[in-house]
SEMIDO-195472 format. One record per residue (C-alpha): residue in three letters; x, y, z. Coordinates in steps of 0.001 Angstrom, whole numbers, padded with zeros to 6 digits, always signed. Layout:
BEGIN
ALAXYZ...
//
This chain:
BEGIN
UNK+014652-009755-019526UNK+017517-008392-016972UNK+019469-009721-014914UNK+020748-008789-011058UNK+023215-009834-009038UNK+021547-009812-005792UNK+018952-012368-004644UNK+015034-012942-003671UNK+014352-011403-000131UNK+012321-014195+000364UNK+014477-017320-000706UNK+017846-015654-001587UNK+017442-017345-005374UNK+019654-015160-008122UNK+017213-012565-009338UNK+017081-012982-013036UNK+013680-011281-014595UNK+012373-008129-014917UNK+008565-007671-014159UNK+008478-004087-014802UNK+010979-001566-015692UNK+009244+002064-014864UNK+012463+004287-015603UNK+013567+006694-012988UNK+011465+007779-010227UNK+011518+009625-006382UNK+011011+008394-003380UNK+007024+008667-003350UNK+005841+010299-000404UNK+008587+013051-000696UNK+006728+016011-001483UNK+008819+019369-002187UNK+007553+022576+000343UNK+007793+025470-002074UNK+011482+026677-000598UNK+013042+023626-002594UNK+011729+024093-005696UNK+014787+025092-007137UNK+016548+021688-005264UNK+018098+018965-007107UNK+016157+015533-006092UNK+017208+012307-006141UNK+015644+009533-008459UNK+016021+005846-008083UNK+015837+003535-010392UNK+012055+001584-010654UNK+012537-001987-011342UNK+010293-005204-010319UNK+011908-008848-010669UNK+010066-011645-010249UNK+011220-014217-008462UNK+011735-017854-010501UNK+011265-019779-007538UNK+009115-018407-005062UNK+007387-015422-007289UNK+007619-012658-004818UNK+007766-009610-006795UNK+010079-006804-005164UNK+011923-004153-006113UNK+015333-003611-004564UNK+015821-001983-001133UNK+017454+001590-002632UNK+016989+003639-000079UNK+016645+002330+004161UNK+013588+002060+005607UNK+014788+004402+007955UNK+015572+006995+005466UNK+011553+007087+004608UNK+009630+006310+007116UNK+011183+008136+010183UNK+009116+010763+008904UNK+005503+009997+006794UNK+002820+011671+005460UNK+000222+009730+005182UNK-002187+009434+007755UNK-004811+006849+007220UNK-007726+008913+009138UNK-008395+010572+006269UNK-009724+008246+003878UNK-013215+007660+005183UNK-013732+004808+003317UNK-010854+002796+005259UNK-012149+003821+008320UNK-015101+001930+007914UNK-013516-000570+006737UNK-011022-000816+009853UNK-014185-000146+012046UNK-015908-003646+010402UNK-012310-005569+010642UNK-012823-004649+014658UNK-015926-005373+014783UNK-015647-008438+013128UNK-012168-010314+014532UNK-013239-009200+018183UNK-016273-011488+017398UNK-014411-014152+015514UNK-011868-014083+018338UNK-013917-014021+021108UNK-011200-011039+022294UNK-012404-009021+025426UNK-010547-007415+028045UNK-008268-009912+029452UNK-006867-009500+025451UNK-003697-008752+023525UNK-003972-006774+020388UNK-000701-005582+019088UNK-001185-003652+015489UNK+002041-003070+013302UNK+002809+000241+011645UNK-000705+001280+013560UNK-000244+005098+011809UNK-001632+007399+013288UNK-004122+005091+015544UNK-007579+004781+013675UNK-007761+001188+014470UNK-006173+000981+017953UNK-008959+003586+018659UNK-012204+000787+017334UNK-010329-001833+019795UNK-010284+001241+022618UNK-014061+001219+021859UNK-014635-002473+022710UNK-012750-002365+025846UNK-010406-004797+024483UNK-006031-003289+025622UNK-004363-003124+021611UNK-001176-001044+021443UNK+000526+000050+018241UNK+004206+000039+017073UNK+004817+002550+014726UNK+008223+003581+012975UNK+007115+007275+011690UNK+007318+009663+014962UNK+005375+012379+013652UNK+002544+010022+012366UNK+002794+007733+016160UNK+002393+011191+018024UNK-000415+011663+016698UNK-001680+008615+018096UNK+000186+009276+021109UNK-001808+012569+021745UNK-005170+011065+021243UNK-004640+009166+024282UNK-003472+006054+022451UNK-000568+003138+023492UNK+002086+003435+020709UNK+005128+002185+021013UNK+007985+004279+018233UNK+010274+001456+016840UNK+010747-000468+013269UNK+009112-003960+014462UNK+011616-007157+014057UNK+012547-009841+015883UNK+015157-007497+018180UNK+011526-005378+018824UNK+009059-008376+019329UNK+011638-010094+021700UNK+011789-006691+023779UNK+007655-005844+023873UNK+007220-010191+024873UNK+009809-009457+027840UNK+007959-005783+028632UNK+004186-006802+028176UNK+003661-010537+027183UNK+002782-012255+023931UNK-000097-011507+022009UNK-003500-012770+021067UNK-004196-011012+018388UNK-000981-009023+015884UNK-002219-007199+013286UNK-000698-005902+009953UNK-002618-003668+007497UNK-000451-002872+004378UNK+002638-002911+006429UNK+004557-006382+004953UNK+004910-004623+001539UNK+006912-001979+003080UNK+009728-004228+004853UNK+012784-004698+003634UNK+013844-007573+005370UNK+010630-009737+004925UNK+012359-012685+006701UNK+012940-010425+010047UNK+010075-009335+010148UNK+007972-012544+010165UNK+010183-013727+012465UNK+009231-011148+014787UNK+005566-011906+014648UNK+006243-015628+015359UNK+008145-014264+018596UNK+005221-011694+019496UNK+002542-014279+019197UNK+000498-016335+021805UNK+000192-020117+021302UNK-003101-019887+021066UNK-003000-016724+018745UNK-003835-015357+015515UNK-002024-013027+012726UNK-003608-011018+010090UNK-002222-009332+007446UNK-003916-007360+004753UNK-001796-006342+001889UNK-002976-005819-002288UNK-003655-008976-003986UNK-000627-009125-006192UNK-002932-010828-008985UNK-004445-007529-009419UNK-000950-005695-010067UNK-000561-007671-012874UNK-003847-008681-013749UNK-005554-004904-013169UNK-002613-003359-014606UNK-002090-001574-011621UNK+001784-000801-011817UNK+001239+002401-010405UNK+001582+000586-006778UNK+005186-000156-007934UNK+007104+002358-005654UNK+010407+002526-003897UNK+008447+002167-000343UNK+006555-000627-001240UNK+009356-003642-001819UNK+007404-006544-002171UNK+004167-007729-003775UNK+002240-010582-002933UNK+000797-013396-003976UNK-000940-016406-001826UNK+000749-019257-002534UNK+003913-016477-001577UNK+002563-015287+001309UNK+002316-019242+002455UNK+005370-019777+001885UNK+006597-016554+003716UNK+005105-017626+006710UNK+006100-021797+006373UNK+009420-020358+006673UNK+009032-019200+009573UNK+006702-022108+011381UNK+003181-020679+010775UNK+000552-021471+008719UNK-002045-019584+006828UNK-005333-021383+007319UNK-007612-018927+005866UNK-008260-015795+003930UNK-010661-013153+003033UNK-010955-011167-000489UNK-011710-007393+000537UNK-012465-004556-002047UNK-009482-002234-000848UNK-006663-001038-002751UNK-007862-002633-005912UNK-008134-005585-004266UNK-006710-007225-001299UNK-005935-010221+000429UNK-006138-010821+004230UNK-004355-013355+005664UNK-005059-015416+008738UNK-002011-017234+010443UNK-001197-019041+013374UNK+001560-021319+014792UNK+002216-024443+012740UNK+003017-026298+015523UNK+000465-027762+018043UNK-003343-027578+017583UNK-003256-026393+014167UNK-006430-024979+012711UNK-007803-026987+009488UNK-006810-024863+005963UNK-009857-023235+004710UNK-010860-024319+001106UNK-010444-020625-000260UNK-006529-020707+000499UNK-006698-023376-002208UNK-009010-021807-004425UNK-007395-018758-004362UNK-003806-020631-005043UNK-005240-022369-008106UNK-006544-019121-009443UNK-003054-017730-009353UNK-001912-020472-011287UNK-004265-020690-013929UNK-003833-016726-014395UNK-000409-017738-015291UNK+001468-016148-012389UNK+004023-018914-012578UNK+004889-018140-016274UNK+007275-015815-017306UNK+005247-015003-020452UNK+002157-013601-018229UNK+005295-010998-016951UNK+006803-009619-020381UNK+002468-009265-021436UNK+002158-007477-018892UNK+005319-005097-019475UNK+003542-004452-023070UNK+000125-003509-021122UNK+001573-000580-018293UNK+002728+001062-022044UNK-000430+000973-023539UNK-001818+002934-020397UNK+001154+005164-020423UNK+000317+006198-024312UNK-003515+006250-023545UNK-003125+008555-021162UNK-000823+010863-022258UNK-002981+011206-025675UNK-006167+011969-023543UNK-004415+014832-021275UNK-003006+016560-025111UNK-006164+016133-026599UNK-007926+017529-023844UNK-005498+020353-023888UNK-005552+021380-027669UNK-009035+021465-027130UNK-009117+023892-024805UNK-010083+022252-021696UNK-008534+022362-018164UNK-007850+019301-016063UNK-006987+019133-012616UNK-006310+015834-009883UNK-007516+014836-006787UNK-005594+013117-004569UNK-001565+013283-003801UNK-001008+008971-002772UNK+002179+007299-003445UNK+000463+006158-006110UNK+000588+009114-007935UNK+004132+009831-008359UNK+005173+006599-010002UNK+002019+007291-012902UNK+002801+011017-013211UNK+007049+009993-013365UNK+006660+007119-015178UNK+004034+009212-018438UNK+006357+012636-018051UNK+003270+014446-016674UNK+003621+018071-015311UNK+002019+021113-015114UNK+001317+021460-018670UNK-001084+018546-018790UNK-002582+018768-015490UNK-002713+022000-013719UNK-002750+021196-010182UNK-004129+018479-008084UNK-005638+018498-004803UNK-005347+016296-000970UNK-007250+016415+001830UNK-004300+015793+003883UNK-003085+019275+005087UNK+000444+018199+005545UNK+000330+017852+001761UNK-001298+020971+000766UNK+000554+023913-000441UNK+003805+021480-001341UNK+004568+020049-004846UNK+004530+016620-006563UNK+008061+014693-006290UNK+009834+014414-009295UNK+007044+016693-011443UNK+006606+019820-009173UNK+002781+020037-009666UNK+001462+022083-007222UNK-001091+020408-004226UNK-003976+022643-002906UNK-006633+021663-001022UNK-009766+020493-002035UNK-011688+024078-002292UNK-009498+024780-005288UNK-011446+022904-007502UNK-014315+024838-006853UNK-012723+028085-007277UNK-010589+026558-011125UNK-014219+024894-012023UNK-012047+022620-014161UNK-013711+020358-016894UNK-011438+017405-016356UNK-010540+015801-012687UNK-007998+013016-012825UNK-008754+010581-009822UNK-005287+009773-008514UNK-006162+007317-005839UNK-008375+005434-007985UNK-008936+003096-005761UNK-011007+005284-004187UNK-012622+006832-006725UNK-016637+006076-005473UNK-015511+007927-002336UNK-014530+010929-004514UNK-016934+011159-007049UNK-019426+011464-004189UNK-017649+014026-002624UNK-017487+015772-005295UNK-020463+015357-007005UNK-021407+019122-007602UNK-018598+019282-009591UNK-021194+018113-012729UNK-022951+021508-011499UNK-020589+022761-014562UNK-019896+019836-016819UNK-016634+018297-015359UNK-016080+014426-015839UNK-013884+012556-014054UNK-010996+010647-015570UNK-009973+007178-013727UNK-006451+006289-015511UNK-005974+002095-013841UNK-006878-000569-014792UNK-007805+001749-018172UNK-008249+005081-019065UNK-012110+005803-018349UNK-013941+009645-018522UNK-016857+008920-016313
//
């Protein structure tokens, strides 16, 4: 177990315990055009602590916000599966909500507007703010309200003077990425209506270490989750969570319903409770369950790395789909390159004909797979790996299998 100088960004407690130590890695979504190939990059270190007091796990803030998300690229529209998923959140909250068009929706780090769009549909007003300008523009030119700002407490006092409070803020996988947690939940105290309600969605931090899914753990993402965190994050700050919903995406994820502690304060549904106890008896208040789980992320890393050289002295070829965030903390962290896995492929066209951070393995789109015919496909994003075995299904037209690495190496 280390120990660091600097303290919790929830609760400022001395940060003395070390979750996960994944080496050296770059900054995730930092993909290298084929010009800089023969550039020097930067690598950070990749360390989780766990927090001894309130168990937020976080990794340190190494590089500004500012520095990585004034420019993004990832644009949510192109997972299909999340846009159904956004398009049942809308449906669903506009009905729990009763929201309509006298309604406030405000949506933090709204991307590239795939949600603000389902509200659009319903007639109910929902503007976005949104800190990447290239991702917000797109928005922008679709004909949707986005305001281009990192949201705070400076930012939700200046939209409540320019357009009023809020029935309705919204925050899908955005809390993870903030820096300065405490800021930002300040700000969505300010932003919201007396009557309102917040949700956030963010990974279930159960299934990080539970699910072995350490291959979240990125520079971008600085904090991890758990409920009875998340309740205190937002007693700090005079809300309440008073209920929450388990949802299938990104391995598993929490959403979070909050309101204003003060007042009429709604009744705490019996899963916050439930869910709470479940953390504790998974032992996510014991140190122990942390050092296990140190031992686990290097059984995947050898498991791995003995399937892609087997597969190689036999003869085969294997090839990935996807280029997430995800992906460059697994390939860093094992010392995978082009030698185990030829190329992998995006969807995302910003993506295509650039290069892995850190391990230069080249991105093509999709149609490459056809033309290689590889016999091995390494699902990157394996969270969504029943949205990309369907699509590409007539890959078994010529044998190939596909290879899920998290929670545990599976050929399916």
């Amino acid at each position: 177990m280390s120990t660091d100088i600097r303290g919790c960004r929830l609760c400022r407690s001395p940060l003395k315990h070390t979750a996960i130590d994944l080496g050296l890695s770059p900054l995730c979504q930092n993909l290298v055009p084929r010009e800089n190939l023969n550039k020097g990059e930067m690598f950070y270190p990749l360390r989780a602590f766990v927090c001894d007091q309130c168990w937020l796990i976080q990794v340190h803030e190494l590089v500004s916000g500012e520095d990585i998300y004034s420019h993004y690229a990832y644009f949510s529209s192109n997972s299909d599966s999340w846009l159904q998923h956004a398009s049942d959140y809308c449906d669903d909250i506009v009905e729990r909500l009763s929201l309509d068009q006298d309604s406030q929706v405000v949506e933090i780090a709204s991307n590239d507007g795939y949600l603000l769009n389902f509200f659009r549909e319903k007639g109910v007003p929902a503007y976005g703010v949104e800190p990447a300008a290239n991702v917000a523009q797109t928005a922008i030119d679709r004909g949707l309200d986005c305001v281009v700002k990192f949201f705070g407490v400076e930012t939700a006092k200046q939209l409540v003077a320019e357009r009023g409070k809020a029935d309705l803020v919204l925050g899908n996988n955005v809390i993870g990425h903030v820096p300065d947690l405490n800021d930002f939940v300040a700000g969505l105290k300010i932003l919201l209506a007396e009557h309102g309600t917040v949700t956030i969605e963010i990974p279930h931090a159960i299934n990080l270490i539970k699910a072995n899914q350490f291959d979240t753990i990125y520079q971008e993402h600085y904090s991890y989750f758990l409920l009875l965190t998340m309740r205190q994050v937002f007693e700090r700050h005079g809300m309440v969570v008073f209920d929450a919903d388990e949802i299938p995406t990104h391995g598993g994820s929490l959403r979070y319903y909050a309101c204003h502690a003060e007042g009429t304060r709604r009744p705490v549904a019996p899963i916050v409770e439930a869910i709470e106890q479940r953390e504790i008896d998974a032992g996510l208040q014991d140190l122990d369950t942390y050092r296990d789980y140190s031992r686990c992320v290097s059984e995947t890393k050898w498991n791995l790395l003995e399937f892609l050289i087997q597969a190689r002295r036999d003869g085969k070829s294997v090839a990935g789909y996807g280029a997430p965030g995800k992906a460059a903390t697994l390939l860093n962290y094992c010392g995978i390159r082009e030698d185990l896995l030829e190329y992998t492929v995006d969807r995302n066209t910003m993506k295509q004909g650039t290069f892995q951070v850190g391990t230069l393995i080249p991105i093509h789109a999709p149609e490459m797979i056809s033309v290689t015919k590889p016999d091995y496909i390494l699902i990157l994003p394996w969270n969504l790996k029943e949205e990309i075995m369907e699509q590409l299904s007539y890959v078994r037209q010529w044998g190939a299998k596909f290879v899920v690495p998290i929670p545990e190496l599976m050929v399916l």
